[in-house]
C-alpha positions in Angstrom: 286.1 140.8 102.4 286.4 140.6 98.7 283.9 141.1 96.3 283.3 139.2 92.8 282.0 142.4 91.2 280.8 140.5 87.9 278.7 138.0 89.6 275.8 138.2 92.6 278.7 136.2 94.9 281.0 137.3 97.3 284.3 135.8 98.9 284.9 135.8 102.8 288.6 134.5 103.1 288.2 132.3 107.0 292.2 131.6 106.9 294.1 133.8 104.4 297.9 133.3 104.0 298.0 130.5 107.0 296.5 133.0 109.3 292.3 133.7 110.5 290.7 136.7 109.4 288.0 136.9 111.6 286.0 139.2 108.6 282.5 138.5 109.3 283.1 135.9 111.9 279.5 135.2 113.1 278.2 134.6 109.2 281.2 132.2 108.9 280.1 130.4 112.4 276.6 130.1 110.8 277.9 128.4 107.7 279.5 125.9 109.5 277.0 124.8 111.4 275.0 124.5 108.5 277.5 122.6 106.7 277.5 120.4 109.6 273.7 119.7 109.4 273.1 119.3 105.8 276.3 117.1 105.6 275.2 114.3 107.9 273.9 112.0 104.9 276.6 113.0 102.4 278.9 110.5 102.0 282.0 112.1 103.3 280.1 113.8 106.0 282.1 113.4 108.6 284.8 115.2 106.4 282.3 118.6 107.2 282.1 118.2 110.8 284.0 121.3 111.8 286.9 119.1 114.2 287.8 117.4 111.3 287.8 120.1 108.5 291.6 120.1 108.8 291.6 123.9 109.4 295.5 124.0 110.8 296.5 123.1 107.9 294.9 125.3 105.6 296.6 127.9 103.4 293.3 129.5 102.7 290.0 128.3 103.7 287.1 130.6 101.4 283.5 130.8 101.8 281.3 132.1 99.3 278.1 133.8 99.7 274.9 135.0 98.1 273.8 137.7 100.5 274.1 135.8 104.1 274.0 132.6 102.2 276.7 130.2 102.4 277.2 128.5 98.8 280.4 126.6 98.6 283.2 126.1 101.0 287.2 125.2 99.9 290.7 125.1 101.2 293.9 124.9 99.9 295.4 122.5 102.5 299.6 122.3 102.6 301.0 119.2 101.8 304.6 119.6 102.5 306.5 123.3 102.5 306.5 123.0 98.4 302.9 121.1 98.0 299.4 122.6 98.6 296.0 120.7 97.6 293.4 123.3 96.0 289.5 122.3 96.8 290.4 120.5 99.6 287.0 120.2 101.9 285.1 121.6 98.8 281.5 121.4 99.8 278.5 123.4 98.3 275.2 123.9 100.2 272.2 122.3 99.6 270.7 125.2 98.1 272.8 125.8 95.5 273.4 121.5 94.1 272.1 121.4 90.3 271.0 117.8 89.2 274.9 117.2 87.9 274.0 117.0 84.3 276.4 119.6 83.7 279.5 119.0 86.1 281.7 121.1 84.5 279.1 123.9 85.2 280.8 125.5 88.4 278.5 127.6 90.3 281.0 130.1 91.1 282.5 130.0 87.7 285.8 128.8 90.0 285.9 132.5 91.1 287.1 131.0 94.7 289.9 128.6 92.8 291.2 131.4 90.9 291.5 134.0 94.0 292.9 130.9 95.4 295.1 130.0 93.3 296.7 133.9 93.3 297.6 133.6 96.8 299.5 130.4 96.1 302.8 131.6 93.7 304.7 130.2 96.4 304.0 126.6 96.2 306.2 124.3 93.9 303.5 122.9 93.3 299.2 122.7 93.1 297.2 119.5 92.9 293.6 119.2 93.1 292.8 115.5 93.8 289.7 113.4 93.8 289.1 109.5 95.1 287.0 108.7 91.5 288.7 108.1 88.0 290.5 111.4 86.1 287.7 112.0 83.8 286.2 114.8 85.1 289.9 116.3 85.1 290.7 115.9 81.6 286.8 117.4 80.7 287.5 120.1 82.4 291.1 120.7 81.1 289.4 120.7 78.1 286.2 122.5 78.6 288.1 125.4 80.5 291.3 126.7 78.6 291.2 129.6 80.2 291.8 128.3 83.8 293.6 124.9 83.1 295.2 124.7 80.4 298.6 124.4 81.9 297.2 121.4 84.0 297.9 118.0 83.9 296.1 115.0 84.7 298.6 112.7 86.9 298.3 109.3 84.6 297.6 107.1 87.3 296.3 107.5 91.3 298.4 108.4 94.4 298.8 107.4 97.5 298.2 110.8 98.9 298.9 112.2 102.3 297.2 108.7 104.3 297.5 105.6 104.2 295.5 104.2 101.3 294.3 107.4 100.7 294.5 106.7 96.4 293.4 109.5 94.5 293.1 110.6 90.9 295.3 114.0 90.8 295.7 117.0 88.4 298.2 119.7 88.8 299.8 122.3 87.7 303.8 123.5 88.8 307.0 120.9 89.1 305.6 117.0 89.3 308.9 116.2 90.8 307.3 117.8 94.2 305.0 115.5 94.0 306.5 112.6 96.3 306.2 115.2 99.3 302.4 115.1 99.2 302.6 110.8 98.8 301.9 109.1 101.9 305.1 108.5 104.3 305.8 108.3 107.9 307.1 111.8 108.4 306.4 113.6 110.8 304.6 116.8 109.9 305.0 119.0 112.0 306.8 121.1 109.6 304.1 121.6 107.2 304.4 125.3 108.0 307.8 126.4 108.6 307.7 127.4 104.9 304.4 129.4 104.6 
């Protein structure tokens, strides 16, 4: 378990490294199935059913939590054996959504990208990627210097992973890794064989 000692949150790591944890298995099991109900309307709810969380290919996989509250959920999923996507599966729990006025405004202050983003030195590379337009990328390149500001916002979408799967992307690392985390006919199989 690891503790955010300047906030009220705390980090439970579900896959660390490639490998479970099982720290605090039963408050993770609870999350989940409350991600599951409270996702049903979302839009990409089906994403947050737990069979299709993408969990075997997870890096890490981090909840958050207020006391036994789940807040947020992410993954750093692998790409390719050089590639890994950061906020992948992001969601955050009903109780903790603000009205959006102030995207930028993280909840966690990206405490769980950051410890993220420490056990990744490995990767070539780091995207983040979203399905709308860059904006929110380059306001938060801008708005937080301090986290990104050796980012960059990919000038145009990707076809990333699926089949007309186009995202906006931001990363951070060698862009010329990024044709292993376009869409292809691989087989991948050896997303691992790396990590």
């Amino acid at each position: 378990m690891v503790w955010n000692l300047n906030t009220k949150f705390r980090l439970i790591p579900y896959i660390e490294n490639g490998k479970r944890t099982y720290i605090h298995d039963d408050l993770c099991n609870d999350a989940f199935i409350q991600m599951q109900l409270e996702s049903e309307s979302d839009k990409l709810g089906k994403n947050y059913q737990y069979n299709k969380l993408n969990l075997d290919e997870m890096y890490n996989f981090n909840f958050i939590f207020e006391g036994d509250n789940p807040v947020q959920v992410s993954g750093s999923q692998i790409m390719s054996p050089n590639v890994v996507r950061v906020c992948s599966r992001y969601y955050l729990f009903d109780d903790y959504r603000t009205d959006n006025t102030d995207p930028l405004n993280k909840v966690d202050d990206f405490y769980e990208l950051r410890y993220s983003l420490k056990l990744l030195k490995d990767f070539k590379l780091i995207v983040w990627s979203r399905e709308k337009s860059p904006s929110f990328f380059r306001r938060i390149k801008e708005a937080r210097p301090d986290i990104f500001s050796e980012w960059v916002v990919h000038p145009y979408k990707i076809e990333l992973k699926l089949k007309d799967n186009f995202q906006s992307i931001f990363y951070t690392g060698d862009s010329a890794y990024i044709t292993e985390a376009l869409y292809s006919q691989r087989d991948e199989s050896d997303l691992r064989k790396k990590h």
